[in-house]
C-alpha positions in Angstrom: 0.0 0.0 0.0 1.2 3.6 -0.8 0.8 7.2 1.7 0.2 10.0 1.2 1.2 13.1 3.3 0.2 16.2 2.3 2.3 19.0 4.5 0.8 22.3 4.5 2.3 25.7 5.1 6.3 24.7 4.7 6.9 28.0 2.7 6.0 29.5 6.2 8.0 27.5 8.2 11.0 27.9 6.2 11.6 31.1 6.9 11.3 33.5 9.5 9.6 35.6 6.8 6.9 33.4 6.1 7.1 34.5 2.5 5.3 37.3 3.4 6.1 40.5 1.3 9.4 38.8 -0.2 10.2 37.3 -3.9 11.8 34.4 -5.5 13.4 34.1 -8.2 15.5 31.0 -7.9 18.7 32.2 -7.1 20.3 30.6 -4.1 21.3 33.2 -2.2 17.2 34.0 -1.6 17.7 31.0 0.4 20.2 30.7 2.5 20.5 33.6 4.3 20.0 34.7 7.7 15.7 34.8 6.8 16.3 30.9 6.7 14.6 28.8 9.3 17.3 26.0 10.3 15.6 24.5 13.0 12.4 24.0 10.8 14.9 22.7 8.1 16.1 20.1 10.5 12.7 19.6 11.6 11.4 18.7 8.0 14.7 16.6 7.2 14.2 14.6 10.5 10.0 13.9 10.1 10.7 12.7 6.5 13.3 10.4 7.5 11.5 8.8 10.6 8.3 8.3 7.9 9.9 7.0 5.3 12.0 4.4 6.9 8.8 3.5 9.3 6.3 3.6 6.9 8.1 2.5 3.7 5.1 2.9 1.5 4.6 6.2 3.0 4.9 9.8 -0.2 5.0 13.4 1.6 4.4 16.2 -0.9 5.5 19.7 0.7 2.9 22.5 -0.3 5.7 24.7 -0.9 5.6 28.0 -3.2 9.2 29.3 -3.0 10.7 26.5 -4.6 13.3 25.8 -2.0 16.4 23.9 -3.4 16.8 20.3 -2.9 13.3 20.3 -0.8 12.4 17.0 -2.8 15.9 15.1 -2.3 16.6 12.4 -0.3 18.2 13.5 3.1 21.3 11.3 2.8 21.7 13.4 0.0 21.4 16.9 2.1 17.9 17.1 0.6 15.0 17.8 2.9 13.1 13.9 1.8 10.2 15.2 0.3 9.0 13.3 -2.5 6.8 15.8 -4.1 6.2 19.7 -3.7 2.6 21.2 -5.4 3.5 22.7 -8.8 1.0 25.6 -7.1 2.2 28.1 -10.0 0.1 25.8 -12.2 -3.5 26.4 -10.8 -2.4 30.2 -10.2 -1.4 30.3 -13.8 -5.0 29.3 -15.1 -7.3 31.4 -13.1 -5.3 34.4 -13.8 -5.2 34.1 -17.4 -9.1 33.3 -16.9 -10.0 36.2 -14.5 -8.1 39.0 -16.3 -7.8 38.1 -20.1 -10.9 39.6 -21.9 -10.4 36.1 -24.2 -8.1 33.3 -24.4 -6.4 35.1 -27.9 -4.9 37.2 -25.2 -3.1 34.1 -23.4 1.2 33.7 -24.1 2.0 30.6 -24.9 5.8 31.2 -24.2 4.2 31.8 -20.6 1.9 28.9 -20.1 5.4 26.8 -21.3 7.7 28.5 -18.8 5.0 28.1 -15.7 4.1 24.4 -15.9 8.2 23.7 -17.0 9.5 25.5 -14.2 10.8 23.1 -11.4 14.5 22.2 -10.0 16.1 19.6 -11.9 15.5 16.2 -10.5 12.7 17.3 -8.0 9.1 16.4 -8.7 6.6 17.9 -8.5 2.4 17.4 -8.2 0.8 19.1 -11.1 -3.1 20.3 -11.0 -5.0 22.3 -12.7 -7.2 24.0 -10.0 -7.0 24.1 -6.2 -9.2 23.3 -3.6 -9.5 27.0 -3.1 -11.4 27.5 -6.4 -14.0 25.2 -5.6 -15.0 26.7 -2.2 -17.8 29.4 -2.2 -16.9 32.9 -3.0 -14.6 31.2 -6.4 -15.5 29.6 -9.2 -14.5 26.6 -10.8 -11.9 26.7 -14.1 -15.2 25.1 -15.3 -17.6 28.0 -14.4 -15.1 30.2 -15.7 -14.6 29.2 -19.0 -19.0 28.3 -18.8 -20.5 30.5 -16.8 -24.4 30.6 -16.5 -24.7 28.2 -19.3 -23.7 25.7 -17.4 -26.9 25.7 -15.9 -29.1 25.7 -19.4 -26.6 23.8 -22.1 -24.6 21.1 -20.6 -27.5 18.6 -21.9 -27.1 17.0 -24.8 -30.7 17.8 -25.9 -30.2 21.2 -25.7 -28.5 23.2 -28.7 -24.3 23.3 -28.1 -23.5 27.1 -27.4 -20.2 28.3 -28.6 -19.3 29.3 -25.4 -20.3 25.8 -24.2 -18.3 24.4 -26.8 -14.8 26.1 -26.6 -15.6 25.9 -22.9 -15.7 21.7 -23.0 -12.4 22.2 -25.9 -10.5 24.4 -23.6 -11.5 22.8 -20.0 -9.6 19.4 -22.0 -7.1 21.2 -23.3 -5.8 22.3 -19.9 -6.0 19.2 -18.2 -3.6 18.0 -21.2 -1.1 20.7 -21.1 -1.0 20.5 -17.0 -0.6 16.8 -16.9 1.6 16.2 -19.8 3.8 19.1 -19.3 3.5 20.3 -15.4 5.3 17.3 -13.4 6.2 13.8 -12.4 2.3 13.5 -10.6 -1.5 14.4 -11.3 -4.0 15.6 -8.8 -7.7 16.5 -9.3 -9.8 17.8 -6.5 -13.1 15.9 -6.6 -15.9 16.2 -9.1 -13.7 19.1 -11.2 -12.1 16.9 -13.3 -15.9 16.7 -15.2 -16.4 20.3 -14.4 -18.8 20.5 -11.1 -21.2 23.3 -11.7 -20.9 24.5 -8.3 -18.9 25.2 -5.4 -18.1 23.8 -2.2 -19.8 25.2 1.5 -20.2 24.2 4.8 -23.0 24.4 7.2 -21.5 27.5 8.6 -23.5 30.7 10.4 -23.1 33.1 7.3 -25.5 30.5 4.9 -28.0 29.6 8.2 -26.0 26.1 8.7 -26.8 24.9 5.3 -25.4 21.2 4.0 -27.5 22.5 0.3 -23.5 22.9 -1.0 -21.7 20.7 1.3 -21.7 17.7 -1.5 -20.4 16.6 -4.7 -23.2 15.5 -7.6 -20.8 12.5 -9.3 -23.9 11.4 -10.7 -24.0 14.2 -13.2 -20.8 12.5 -15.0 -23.1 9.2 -14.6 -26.4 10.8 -16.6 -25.9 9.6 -20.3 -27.9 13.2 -21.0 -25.6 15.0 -19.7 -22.0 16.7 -21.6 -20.1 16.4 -18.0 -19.5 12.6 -19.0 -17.5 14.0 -21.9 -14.8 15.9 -19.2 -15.1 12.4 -17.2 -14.4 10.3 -19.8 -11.2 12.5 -21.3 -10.1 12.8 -17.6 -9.8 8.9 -17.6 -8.5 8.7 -21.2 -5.4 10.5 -20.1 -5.1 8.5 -16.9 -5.1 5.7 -19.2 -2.2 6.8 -22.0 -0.1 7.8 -18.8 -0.4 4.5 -17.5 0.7 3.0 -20.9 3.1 5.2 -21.8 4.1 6.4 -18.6 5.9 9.7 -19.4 5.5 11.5 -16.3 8.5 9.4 -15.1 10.4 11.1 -18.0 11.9 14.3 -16.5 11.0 17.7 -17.5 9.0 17.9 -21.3 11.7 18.9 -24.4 9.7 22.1 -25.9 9.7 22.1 -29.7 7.1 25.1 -30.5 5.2 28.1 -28.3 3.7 29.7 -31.7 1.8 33.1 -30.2 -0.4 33.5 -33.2 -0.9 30.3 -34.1 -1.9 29.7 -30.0 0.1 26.2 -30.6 2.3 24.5 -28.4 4.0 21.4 -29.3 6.4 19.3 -26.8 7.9 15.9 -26.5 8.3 13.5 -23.1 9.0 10.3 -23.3 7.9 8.2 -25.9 4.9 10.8 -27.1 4.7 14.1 -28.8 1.8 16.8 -28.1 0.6 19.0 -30.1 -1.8 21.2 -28.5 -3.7 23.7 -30.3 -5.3 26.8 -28.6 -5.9 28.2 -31.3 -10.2 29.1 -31.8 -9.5 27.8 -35.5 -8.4 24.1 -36.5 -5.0 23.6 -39.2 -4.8 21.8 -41.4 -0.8 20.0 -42.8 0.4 21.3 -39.7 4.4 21.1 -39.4 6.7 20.7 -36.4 9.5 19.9 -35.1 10.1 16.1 -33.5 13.1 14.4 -32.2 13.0 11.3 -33.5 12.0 10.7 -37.1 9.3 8.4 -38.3 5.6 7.9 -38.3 3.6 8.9 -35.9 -0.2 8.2 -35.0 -2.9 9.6 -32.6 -3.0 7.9 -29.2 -5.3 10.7 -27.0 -7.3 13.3 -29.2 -9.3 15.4 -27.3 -11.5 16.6 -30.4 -12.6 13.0 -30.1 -17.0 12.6 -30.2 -16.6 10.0 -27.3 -15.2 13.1 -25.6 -17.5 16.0 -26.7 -15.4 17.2 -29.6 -16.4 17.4 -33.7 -13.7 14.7 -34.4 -12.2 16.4 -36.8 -9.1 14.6 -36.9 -8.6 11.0 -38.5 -7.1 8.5 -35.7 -6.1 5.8 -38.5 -3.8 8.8 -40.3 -0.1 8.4 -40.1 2.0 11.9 -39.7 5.7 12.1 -40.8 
């Protein structure tokens, strides 16, 4: 049996700044200076080594934004023995290209490419697409964002398919796809987003009279056959299902070929697989790029797929080379 221990707050034990009001950029000496926090350094290095050799099974992931170095290396190694830190640039990345873009034209590829590639060198990393905060009341879901109201009149499949409903089911794949195939060595979902829950997450608390009305998760909206949330489910599991074939989140970092900015397409290689992602609103046709190997290549995931909710306008039995 595996784990898992999820260790909140390290960013704030670190230091004796919290990470309040300071920056980092990576460089070294934004550690290890006097703000450092050696005694919950040796704290950290000690708990992980007690776990792990008592609970061999046992994974800590460090929820960790600073991006301390060796945080995720063994401690015989003068690491700290976390196995994972949160990729929590990833989720940030999303909402804010959702909240303050006026459409996804605006988005820089070159950006989304740096943020979900940009971890220390052997040190892996959890990545996600939105957090646990998103899906409380007073936020809304990457989902809701890309949806909106609609989600509450057009995710039936008797009901006509809206653009926005449409490049909102595209782009809420698309994301998943970029995050897990380019943003680390691990995939996390919190539960019900990963088929786009309509709504958020509340306790019975004083401010909504004790209510339990939000305090659920409706998993049998992905079950109703009527419904275009099975189309997020079943894409969600498709990937699962390539990663465990292909396995390619034990590959190291992704090798970036293309981050076109008007063409909104991004094109990378890890392991044994190439993506090409389009963002574009607009489909290409005789598309070339880059690879490292030469050959043929076919489709193994396409998320334009009609099992998935797409126009499937893209032959799976083509060969590209």
């Amino acid at each position: 049996a595996v784990y898992q221990r999820r260790v909140r707050g390290v960013t704030s034990m670190l230091y004796h700044h919290h990470g309040v009001n300071y920056g980092f950029s990576g460089d070294y000496n934004e550690y290890y200076n006097e703000f450092l926090n050696y005694g919950a350094v040796n704290y950290m290095m000690l708990a992980n080594e007690y776990l792990h050799t008592r609970y061999p099974g046992l994974v800590t992931v460090a929820e960790d934004v600073s991006g301390f170095p060796a945080l995720c290396r063994p401690v015989d190694e003068g690491g700290v023995g976390f196995d994972y830190r949160l990729a929590m640039s990833t989720p940030d990345l999303w909402i804010k290209l959702l909240k303050e873009s006026t459409t996804d034209a605006e988005w820089n590829m070159g950006n989304i490419v740096h943020t979900l590639n940009n971890r220390r060198y052997k040190e892996k990393n959890i990545a996600y697409v939105e957090s646990h905060d998103q899906a409380l009341v007073g936020d809304k879901s990457i989902a809701f964002w890309l949806m909106d109201k609609e989600m509450y009149t057009n995710m039936s499949v008797l009901s006509d398919l809206t653009p926005r409903v449409e490049r909102g089911i595209a782009l809420h794949k698309i994301l998943r796809l970029l995050t897990f195939g380019l943003g680390g060595e691990g995939i996390l979902t919190f539960m019900g987003n990963e088929f786009g829950h309509p709504e958020w997450l509340d306790f019975p608390r004083e401010g909504n009279g004790e209510s339990y009305h939000y305090c659920r998760r409706q998993y049998n909206l992905a079950d109703d056959e009527l419904l275009r949330y099975k189309f997020l489910e079943r894409f969600d599991k498709a990937i699962l299902s390539t990663e465990r074939k292909y396995k390619w989140l034990d590959q190291g970092n992704g090798y970036i070929f293309l981050a076109h900015e008007s063409d909104k397409v991004i094109v990378f290689e890890r392991g044994d697989l190439c993506f090409a992602v389009n963002l574009h609103w607009e489909s290409f046709t005789g598309y070339r790029t880059q690879v490292k190997t030469p050959g043929k290549y076919k489709v193994v995931l396409n998320s334009d797929s009609e099992q998935f909710g797409g126009l499937d306008r893209i032959d799976l039995n083509t060969e590209y080379f």
